[in-house]
DRENDREN-810060 format. One record per residue: x, y, z of N, C-alpha, C in turn; residue in three letters. Coordinates in steps of 0.001 Angstrom, whole numbers, plus 500000, padded with zeros to 6 digits. Layout:
XYZXYZXYZALA
...
This chain:
892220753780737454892472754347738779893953754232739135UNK
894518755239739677895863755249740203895757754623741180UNK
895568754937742465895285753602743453893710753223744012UNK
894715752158744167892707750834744552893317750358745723UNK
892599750614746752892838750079747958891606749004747883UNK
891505747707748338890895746886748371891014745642749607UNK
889242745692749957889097745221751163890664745103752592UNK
890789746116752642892059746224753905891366745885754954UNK
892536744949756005891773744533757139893274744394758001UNK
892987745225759026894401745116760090893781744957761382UNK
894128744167762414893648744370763610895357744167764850UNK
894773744135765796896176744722766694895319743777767948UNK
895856742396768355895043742274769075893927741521769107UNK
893119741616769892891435741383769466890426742892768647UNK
891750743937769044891434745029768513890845745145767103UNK
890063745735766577890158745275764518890145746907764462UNK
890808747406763897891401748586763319891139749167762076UNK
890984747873760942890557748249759592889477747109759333UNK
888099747341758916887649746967758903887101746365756916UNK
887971745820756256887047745931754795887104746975754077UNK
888370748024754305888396749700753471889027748857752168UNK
887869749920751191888387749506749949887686751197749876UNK
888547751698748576888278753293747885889634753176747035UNK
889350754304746167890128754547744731890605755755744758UNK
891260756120744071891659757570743937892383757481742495UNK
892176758850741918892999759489740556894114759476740936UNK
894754760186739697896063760777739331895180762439739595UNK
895670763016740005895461764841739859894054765161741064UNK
894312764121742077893247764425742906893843764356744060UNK
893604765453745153894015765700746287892237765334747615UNK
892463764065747914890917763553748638891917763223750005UNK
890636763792751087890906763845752303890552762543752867UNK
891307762034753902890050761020754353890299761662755963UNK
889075761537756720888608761789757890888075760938758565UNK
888215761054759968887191760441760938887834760811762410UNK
886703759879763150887194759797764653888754759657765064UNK
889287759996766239890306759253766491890156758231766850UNK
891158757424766164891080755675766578890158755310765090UNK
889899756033764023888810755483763377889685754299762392UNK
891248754534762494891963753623761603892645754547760293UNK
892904755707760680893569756439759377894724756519759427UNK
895899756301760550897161756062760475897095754721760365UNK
896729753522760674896505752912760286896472752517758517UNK
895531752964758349895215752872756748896719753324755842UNK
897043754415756463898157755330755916899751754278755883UNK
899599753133757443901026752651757547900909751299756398UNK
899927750796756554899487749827755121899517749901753807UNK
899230751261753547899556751935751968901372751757752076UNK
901639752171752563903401753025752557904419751946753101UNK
903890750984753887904078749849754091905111749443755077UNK
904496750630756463904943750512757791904326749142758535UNK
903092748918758215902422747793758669901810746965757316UNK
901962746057757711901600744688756484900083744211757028UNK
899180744721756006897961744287756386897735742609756889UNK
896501742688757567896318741169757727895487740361756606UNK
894918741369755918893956741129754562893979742169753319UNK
893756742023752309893234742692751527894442743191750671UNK
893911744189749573895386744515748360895674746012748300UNK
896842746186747885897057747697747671897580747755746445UNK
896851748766745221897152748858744050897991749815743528UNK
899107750368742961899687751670742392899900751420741173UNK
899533752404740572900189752252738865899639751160738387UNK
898654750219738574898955748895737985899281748042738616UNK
900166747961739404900862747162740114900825746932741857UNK
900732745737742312900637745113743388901704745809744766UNK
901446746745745613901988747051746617902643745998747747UNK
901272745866748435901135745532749875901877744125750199UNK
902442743601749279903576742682749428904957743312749636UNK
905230744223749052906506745097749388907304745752750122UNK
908483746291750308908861746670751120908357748339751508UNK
908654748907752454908387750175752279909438751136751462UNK
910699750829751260911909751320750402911304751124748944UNK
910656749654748867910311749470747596909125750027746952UNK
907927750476747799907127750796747693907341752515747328UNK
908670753252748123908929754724748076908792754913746707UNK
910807753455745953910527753218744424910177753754743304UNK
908657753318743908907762753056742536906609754328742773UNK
907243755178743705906548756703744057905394756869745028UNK
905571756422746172904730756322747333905575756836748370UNK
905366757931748963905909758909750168904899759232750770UNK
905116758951752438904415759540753545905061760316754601UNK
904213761110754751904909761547756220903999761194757187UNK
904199762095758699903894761048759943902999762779760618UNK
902240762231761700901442763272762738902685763766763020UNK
903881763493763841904742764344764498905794764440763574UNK
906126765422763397907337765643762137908372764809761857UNK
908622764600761259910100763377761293911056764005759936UNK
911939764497760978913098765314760401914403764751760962UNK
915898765650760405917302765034760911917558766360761618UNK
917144766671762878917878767574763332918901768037763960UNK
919814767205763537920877767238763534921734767807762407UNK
920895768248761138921419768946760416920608769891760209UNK
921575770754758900920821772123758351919216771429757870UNK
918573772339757280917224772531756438917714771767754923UNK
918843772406754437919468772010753081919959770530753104UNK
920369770248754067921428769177754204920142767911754667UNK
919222768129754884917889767209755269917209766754753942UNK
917092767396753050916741767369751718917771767027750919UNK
919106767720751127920184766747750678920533764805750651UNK
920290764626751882920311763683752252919324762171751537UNK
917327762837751492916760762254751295917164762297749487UNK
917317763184748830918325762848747270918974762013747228UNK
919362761652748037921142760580748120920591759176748579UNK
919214759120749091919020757988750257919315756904749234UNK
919017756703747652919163755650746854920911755088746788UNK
921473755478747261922795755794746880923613754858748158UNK
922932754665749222922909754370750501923554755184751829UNK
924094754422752741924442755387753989925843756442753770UNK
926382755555752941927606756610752428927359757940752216UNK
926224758163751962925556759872751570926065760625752744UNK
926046759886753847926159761194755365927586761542754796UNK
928836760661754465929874761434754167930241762494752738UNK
929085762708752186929492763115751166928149764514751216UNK
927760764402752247926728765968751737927457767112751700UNK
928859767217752336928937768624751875929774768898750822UNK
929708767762749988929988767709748168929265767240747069UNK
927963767717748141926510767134747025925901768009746515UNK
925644767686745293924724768792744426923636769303745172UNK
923305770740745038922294771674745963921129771889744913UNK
921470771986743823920152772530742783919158771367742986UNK
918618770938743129917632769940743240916747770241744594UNK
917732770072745922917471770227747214916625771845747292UNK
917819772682746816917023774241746581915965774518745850UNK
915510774299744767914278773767744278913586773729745105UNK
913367771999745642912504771411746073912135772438747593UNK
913368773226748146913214774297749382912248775422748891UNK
912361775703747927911783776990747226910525776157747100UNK
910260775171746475908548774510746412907388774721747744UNK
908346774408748557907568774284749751907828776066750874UNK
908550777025750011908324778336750713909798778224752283UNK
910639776987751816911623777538753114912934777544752295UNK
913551778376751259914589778204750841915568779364751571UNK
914753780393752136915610781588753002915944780643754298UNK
915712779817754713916088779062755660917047777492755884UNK
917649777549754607917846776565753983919182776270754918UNK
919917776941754707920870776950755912921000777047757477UNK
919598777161758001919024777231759613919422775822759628UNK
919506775479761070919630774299761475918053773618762122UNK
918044772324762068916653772283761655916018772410763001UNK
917213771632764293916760772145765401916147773364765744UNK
916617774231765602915951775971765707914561776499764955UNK
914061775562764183913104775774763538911689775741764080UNK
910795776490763640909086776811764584909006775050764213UNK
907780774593764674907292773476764463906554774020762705UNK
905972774892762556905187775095761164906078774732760147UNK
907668775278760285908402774952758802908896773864759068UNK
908905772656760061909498771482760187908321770723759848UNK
907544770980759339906095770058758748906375770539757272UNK
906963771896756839907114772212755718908097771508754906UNK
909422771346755808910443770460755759910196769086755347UNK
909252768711756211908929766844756261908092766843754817UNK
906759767668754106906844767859753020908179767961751912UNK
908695768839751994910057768552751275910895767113750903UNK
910688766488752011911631765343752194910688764264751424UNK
909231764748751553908759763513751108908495763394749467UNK
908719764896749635908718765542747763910568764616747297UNK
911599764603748277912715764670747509912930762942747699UNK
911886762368747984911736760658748227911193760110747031UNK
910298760905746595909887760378745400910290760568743737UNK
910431759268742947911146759228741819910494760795741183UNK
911540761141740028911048762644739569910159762119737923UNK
908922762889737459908378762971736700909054762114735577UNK
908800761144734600907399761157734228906670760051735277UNK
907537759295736188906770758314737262905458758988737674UNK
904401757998738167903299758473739199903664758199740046UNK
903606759483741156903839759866742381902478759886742984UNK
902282759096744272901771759310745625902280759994746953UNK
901899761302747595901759761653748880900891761475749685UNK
900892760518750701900146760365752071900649761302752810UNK
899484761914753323900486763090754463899115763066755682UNK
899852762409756663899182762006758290899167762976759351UNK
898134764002758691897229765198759509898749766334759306UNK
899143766770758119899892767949758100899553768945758082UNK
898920769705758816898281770842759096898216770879760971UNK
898606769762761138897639769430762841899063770500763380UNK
898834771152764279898997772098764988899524773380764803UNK
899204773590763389899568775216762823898932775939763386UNK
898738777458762884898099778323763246897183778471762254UNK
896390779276762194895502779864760821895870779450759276UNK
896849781107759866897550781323758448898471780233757731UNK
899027779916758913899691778481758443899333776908757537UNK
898243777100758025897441775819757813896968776276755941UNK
896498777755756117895957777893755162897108777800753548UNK
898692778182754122899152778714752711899711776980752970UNK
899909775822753435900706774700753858899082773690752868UNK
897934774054752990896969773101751989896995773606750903UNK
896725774895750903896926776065749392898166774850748534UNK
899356774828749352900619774148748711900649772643748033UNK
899772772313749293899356770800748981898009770386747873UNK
897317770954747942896367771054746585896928771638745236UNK
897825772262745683898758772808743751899097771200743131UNK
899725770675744546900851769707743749899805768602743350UNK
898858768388743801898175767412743182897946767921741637UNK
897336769066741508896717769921740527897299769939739842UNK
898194770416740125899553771873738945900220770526738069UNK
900447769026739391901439767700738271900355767030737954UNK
899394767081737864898255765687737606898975765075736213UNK
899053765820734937899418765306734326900839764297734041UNK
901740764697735681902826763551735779902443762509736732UNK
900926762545736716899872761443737617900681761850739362UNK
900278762907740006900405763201740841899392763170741826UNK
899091762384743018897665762053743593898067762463745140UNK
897327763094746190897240763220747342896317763107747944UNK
896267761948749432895616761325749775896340761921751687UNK
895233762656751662895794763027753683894721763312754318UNK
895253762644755620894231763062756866894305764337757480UNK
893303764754758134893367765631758952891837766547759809UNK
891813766625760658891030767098761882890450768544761820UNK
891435768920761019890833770461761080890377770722759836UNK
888988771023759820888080771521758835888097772370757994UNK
888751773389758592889028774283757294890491773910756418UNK
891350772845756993891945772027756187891449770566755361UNK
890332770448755080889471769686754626888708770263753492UNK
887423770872754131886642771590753319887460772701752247UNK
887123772627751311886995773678750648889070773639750174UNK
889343772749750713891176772167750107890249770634749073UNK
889647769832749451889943768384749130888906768307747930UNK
888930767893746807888078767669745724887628766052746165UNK
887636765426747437886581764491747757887097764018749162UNK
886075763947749793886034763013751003886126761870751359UNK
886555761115752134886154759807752681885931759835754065UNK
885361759535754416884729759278756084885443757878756841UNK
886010757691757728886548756153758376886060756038759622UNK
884967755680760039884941755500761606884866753731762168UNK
885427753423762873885520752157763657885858751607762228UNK
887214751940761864887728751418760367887145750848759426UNK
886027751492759079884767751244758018884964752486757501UNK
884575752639755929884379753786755403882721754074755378UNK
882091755099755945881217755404755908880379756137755261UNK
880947756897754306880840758035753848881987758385752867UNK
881609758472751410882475759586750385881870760390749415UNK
882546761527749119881255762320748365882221763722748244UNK
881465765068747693881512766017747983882114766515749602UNK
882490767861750086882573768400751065881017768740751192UNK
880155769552750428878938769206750348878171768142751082UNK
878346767639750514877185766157750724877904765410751959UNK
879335765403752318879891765305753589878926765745754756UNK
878889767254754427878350767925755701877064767559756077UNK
876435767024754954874923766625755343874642765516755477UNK
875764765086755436875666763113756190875469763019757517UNK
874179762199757906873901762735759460874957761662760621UNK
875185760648759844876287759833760681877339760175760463UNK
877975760826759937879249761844760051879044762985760894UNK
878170763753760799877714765089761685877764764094763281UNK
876939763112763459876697762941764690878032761777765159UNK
878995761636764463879772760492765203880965761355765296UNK
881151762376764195882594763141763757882510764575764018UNK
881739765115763164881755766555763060881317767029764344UNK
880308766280765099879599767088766312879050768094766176UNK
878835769098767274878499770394767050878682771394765723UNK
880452771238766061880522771843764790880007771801763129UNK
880038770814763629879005770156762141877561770361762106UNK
876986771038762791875740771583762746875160772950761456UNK
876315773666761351876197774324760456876602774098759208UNK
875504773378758143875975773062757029876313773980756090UNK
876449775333756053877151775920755166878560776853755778UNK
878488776985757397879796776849757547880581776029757438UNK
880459774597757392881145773366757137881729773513755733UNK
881078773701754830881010773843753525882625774814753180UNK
882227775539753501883470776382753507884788776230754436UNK
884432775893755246885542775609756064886545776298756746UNK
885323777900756783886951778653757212885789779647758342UNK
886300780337758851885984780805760206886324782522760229UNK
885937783601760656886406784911760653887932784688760631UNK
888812785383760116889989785477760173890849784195759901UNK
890432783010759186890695782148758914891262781467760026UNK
891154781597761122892408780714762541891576779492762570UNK
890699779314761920890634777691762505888837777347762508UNK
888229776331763175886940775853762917886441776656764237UNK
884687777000764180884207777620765581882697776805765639UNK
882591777214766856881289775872766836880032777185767026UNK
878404776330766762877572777889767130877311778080768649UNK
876876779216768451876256779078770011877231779957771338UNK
877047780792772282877529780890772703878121780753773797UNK
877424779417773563877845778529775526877927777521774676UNK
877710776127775949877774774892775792877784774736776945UNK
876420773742776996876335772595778183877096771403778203UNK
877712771464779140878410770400780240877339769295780001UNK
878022767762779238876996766580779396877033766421780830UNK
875598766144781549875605765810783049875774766294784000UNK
876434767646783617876699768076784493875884769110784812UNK
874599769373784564873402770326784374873706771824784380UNK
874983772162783999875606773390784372875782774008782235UNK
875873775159782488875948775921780528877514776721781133UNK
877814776882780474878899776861780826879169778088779122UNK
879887779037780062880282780414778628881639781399779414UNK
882473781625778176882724782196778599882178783808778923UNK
883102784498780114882156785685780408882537787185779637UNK
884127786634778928884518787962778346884362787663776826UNK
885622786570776179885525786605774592884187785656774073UNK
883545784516774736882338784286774100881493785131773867UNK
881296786452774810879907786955774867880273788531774096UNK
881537788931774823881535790504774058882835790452773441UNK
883474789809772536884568789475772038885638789338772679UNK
887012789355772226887843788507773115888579790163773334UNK
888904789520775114889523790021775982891112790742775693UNK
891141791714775914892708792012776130893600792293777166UNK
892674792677778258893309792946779493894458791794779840UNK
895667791886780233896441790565780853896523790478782206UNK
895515791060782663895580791219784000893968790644784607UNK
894315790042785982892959789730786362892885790019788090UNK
891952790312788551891642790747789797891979789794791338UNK
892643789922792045892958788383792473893644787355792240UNK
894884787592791508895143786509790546896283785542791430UNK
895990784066790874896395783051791519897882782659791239UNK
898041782868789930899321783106789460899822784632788909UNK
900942785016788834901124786462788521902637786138787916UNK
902741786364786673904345786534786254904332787731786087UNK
905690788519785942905778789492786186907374789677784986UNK
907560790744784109908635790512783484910010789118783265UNK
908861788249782659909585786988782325910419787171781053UNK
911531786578781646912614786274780260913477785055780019UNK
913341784262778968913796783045779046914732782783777597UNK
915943781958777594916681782073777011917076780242776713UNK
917198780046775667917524778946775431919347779252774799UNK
920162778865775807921649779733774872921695780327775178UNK
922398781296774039922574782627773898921245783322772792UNK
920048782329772488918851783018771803917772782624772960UNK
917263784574773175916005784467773945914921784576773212UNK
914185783811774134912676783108773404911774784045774128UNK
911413784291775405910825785637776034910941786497776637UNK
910628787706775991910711789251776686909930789914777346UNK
910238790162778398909662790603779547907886790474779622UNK
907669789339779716906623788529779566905568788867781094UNK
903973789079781169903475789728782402902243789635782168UNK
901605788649783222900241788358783036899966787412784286UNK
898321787371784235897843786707785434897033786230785565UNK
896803785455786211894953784686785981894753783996786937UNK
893198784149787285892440784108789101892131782494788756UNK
891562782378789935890717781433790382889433781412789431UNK
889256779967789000888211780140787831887825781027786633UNK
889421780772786439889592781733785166890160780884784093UNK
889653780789782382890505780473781416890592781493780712UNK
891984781405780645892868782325779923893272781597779056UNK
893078781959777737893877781382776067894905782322775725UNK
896371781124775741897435782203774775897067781279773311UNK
897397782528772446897558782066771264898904782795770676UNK
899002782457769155900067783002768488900873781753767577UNK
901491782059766801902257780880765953903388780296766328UNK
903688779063765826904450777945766447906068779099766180UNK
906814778333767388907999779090767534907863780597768722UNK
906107781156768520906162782349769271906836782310770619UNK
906840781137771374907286781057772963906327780634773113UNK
905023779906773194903616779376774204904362778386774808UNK
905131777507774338905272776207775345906549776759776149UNK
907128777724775571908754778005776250907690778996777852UNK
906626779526777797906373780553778836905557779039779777UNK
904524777965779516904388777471780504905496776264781070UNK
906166775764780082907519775398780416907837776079781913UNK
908215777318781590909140778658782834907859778344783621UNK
906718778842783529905675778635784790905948777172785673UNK
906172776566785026906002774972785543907442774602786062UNK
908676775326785712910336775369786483910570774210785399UNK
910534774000784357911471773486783076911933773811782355UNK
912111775527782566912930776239781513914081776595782105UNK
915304776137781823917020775979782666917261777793782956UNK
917273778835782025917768780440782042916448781143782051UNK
915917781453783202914720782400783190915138783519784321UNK
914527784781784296914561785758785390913313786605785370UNK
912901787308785676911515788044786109910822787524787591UNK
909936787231787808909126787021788884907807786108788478UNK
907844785004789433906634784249789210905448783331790648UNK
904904784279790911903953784163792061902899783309791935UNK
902902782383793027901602781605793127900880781427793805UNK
900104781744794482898989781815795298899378783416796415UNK
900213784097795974900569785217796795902393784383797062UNK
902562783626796688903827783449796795905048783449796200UNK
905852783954796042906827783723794912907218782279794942UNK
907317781778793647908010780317793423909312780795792258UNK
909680781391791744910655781903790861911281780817791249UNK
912183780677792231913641779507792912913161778038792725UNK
911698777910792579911474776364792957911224775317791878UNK
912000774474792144912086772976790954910787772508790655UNK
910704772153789774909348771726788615908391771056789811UNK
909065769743790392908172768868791208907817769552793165UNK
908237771044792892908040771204794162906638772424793640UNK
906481772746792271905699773322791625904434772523792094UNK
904899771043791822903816770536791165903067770083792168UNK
903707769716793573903607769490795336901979770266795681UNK
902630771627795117901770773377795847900552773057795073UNK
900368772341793602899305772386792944898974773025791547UNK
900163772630790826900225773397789566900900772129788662UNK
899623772261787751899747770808786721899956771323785591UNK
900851770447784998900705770553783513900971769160782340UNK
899990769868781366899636768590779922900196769331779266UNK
901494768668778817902322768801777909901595768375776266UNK
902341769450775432902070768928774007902077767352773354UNK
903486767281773971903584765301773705903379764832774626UNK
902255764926775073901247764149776565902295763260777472UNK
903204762504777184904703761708777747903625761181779095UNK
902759759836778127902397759125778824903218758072778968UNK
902998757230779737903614755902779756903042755001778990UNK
903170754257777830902531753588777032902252752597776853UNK
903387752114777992903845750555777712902760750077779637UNK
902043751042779957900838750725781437899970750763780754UNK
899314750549781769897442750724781183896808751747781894UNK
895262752484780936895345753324781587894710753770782949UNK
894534753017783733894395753106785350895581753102785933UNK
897100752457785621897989752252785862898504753820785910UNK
898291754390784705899078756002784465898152756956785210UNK
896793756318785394895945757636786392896655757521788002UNK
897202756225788576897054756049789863898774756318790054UNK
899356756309789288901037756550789272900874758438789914UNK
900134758549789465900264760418789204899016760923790731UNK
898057759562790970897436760348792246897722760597793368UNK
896982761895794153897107761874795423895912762216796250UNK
895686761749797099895286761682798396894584761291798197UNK
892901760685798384891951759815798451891811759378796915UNK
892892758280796807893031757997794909891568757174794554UNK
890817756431794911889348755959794589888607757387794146UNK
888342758364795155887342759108794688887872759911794269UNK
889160760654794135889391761014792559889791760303791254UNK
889715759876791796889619758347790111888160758527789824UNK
887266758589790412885933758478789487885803759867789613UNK
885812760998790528885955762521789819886450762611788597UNK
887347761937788015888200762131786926887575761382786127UNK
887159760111786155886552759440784692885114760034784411UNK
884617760738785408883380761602785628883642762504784414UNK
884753763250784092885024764591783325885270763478782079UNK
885750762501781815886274761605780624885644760566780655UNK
884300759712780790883817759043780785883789758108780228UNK
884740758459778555885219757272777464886709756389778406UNK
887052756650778934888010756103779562888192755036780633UNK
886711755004781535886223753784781995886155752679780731UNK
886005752868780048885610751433778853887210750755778748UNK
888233751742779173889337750902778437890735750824779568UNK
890004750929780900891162751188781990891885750155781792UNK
891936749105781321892949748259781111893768747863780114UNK
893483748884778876894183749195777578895562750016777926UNK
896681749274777415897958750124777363897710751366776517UNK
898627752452777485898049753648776170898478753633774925UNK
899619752617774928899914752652773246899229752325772066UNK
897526751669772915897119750977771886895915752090772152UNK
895910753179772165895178754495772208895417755724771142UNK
894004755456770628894468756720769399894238758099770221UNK
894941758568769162895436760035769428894684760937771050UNK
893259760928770483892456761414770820892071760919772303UNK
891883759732772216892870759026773638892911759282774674UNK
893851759266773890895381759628774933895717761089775474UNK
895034761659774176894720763248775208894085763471776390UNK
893221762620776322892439762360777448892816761718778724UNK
893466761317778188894317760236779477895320761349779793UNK
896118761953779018897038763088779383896181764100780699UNK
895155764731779820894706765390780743894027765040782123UNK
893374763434782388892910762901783556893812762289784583UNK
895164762163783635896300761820784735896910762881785283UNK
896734764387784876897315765354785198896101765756786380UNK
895140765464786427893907765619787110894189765129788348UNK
894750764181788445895020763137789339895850763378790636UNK
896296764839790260897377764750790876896741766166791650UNK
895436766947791594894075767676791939894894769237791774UNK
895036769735790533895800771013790573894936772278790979UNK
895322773076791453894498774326791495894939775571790208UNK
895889775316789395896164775844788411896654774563787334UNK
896282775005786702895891773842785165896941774224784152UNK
898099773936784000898424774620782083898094773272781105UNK
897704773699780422897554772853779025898257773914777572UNK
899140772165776914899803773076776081898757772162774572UNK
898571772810774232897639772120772539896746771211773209UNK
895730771312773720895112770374774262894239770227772929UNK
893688770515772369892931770199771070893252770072769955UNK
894811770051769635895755769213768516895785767759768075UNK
895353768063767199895080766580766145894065765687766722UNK
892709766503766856891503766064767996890357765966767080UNK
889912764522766975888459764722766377887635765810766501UNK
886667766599765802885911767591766845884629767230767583UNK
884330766095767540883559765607768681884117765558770084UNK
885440765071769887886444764826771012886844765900771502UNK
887220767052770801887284768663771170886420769430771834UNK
884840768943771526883729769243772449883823768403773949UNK
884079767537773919884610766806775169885554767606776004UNK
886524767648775474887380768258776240887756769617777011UNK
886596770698775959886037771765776359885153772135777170UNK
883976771025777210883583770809778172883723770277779785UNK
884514769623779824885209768834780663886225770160781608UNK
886959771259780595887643772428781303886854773422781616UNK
885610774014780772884862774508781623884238774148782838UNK
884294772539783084883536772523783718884704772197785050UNK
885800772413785098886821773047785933887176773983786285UNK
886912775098785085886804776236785630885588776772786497UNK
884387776178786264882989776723787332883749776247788577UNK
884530775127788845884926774640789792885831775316790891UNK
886394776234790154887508777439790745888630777145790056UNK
889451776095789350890375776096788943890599777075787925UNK
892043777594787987892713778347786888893473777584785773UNK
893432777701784718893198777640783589894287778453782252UNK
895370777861782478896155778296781280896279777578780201UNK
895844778196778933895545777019778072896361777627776317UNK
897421777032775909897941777714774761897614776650773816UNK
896482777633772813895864776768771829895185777356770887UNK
895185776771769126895016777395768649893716777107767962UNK
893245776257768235891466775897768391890854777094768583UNK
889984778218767786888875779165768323887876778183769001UNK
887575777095769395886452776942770019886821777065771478UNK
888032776967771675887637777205773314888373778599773432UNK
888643779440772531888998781054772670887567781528772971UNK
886680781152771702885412781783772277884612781660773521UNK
884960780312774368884576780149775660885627780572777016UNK
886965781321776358887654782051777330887049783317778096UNK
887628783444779038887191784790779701888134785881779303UNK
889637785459778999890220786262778240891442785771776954UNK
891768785944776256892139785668774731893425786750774774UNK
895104786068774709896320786812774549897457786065773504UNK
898002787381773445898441786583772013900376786783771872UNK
900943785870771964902584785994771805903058786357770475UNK
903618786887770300904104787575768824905688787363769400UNK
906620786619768514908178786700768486908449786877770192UNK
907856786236771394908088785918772316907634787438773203UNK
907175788012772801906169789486773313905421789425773553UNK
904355789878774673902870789246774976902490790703773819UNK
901548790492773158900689791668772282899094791764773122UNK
899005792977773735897838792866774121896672793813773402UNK
């Protein structure tokens, strides 16, 4: 076996995080591991690579003894990870980022010498991963999709070159692509296991989205409450009933869509059915346009609570949106979609007064707000959950619900743990010690807090268990029966199919 993970045990706390994971893996095998959020897979991932020093247990490579080592030392001997949120130098080019990680053996002296450093290697390794026409972009300017492509790169140009055995951990690289993205970014990542096996090339990554799982990973592992529960086939995955009922959820109901892992048009996982009941809340809940008679194109809605009107926004001298125009009522969700870079976060950004160069028109309740600062937005009743949720981490989380409430803060505090109910169990947990999934939650109940009558959410179902994704879908429908409006840019089909209408940004253009 190339690596033997054996009995791992990390806890944080009274917290226990890893519970006893022991599993193996080849040379020439690309195996997923999955679970809940919080189940312990970044975790697992900072112990291999040797961000965190277990409290128990061994880590094997090649033969040889890890988990005593450094993480430099551990890179070495051919162990590279990357991270959930990209970790790039953007402060330089695309070329000069990959330059750099070539040189890292060499030490810090490298920053003065990249622009007399050999490129054939760096270009290569750009061309491997599909961004060598961009090689010279600066990395700042880049969509989020090729800065995950990038962080691949870097972790390709970290590790010693052939005949060594090489390890890639890669911590949910797929989590917030689009479709197509996701699809040619695993396509890439299953070669390299494949195509080098014979220079003992092994990949070992997490990730949430199913059709980046299924039908990419030649084996599974299951992690929930940092136990492995489950390994096997994608197959025999899907028909594990304590995986279906702790992980997969709904979606996991269909064992031969699971199987495959891919969805009409490849954008992503869809659940059956064309509603969904609200737990408790005795209400079914559908949408009325794209669940039932496919998705909507109109950008217009009858009544509408917000109304932009030829938006244009400019970061610089490069604009991000063109004459941008749409609207949405009272108890309405509206889904933008489209690929990273299109403008989704740059247009509710401008809705919300955080975009510095905008002009067009932007009405709210019959009023123009165009002139008015973010927090006088937010006064009138217009919330927003940002992509990087920018909780406070270092409170707890009753601390971050009651910072953000207003007016009778008791009974909307339990209105709100009413919609998130996992969140009573841990009001006194700092959010830092909140996985992912979380903390989304806390994002969205502290934004609650503050009682919006228009909602934006930016990725609210990014890097989300899909049990936890049914939560959270539920939880917004069941805001929208409520009257709230509902802007939601996301590239999850499960809550497109429960939109009332479905729009799509192309190169900062609404396409209707």
């Amino acid at each position: 076996m190339t690596l033997q993970v054996r009995d791992l045990r990390q806890h944080f706390g009274g917290v226990q995080a890893l519970r006893g994971l022991s599993f193996e893996i080849n040379a020439g095998e690309c195996v997923a591991l999955i679970g809940p959020n919080g189940a312990g897979k970044s975790t697992a991932f900072a112990c291999i690579a040797g961000q965190q020093r277990a409290a128990r247990g061994e880590v094997w490579w090649a033969g040889a003894r890890l988990d005593l080592l450094s993480p430099a030392q551990r890179l070495a001997r051919g162990v590279a990870r990357t991270f959930q949120v990209a970790q790039t130098f953007e402060a330089l080019s695309v070329l000069e980022n990959v330059q750099l990680l070539l040189q890292a053996p060499q030490g810090l002296s490298a920053w003065r010498r990249l622009d007399r450093a050999p490129q054939d290697r760096a270009r290569v390794l750009l061309q491997r991963v599909g961004l060598l026409a961009l090689a010279d972009a600066d990395v700042l300017s880049l969509p989020y999709g090729a800065k995950k492509l990038l962080e691949l790169a870097l972790a390709l140009a970290g590790l010693p070159p052939a005949p060594a055995q090489r390890l890639l951990l890669l911590d949910e690289p797929a989590a917030g692509l689009s479709g197509a993205e996701r699809s040619d970014l695993m396509g890439l990542v299953k070669s390299l296991a494949h195509e080098q096996a014979g220079a003992g090339m092994a990949v070992l990554y997490s990730e949430h989205n199913m059709d980046a799982v299924f039908g990419v990973a030649d084996r599974v592992l299951v992690l929930i409450d940092g136990q492995l529960v489950a390994q096997g086939t994608a197959g025999e995955i899907a028909q594990n009933e304590t995986v279906r009922s702790r992980y997969l959820g709904r979606a996991g109901a269909d064992g031969s869509r699971i199987k495959s892992g891919m969805t009409t048009g490849g954008s992503g996982m869809t659940s059956s059915g064309s509603g969904m009941t609200s737990s408790g809340s005795g209400m079914t809940a559908s949408g009325s346009g794209a669940a039932e008679g496919g998705i909507g194109v109109s950008a217009v809605t009858p009544a509408p609570m917000l109304s932009v009107q030829n938006l244009k926004v400019w970061y610089g001298a490069a604009q991000a949106l063109f004459d941008v125009s749409l609207q949405v009522g009272a108890g309405e969700l509206l889904v933008l979609q489209g690929l990273n870079g299109a403008g989704k976060t740059t247009l509710l950004h401008a809705i919300m007064g955080l975009a510095a160069r905008v002009t067009g028109a932007i009405s709210y309740q019959d009023q123009s707000i165009t002139t008015w600062p973010a927090h006088q937005r937010a006064q009138a009743g217009i919330g927003l959950v940002a992509e990087d949720r920018r909780l406070f981490v270092d409170l707890s989380v009753r601390e971050n619900l009651r910072l953000a409430a207003r007016g009778d803060v008791p009974a909307t505090e339990e209105w709100v743990l009413g919609l998130f109910p996992a969140l009573k169990t841990m009001l006194h947990r700092p959010a830092a010690q909140m996985s992912g999934g979380e903390q989304q939650m806390l994002a969205i109940a502290r934004t609650l807090m503050t009682q919006p009558r228009l909602l934006l959410l930016d990725e609210p179902c990014e890097g989300i268990a899909p049990v936890l994704v049914e939560n959270i879908v539920a939880a917004l429908l069941l805001l929208k029966a409520q009257g709230t409006a509902l802007l939601v840019a996301e590239q999850n089909n499960i809550l497109a199919q429960r939109a009332d209408r479905v729009i799509t940004l192309v190169a900062g253009q609404l396409r209707i």
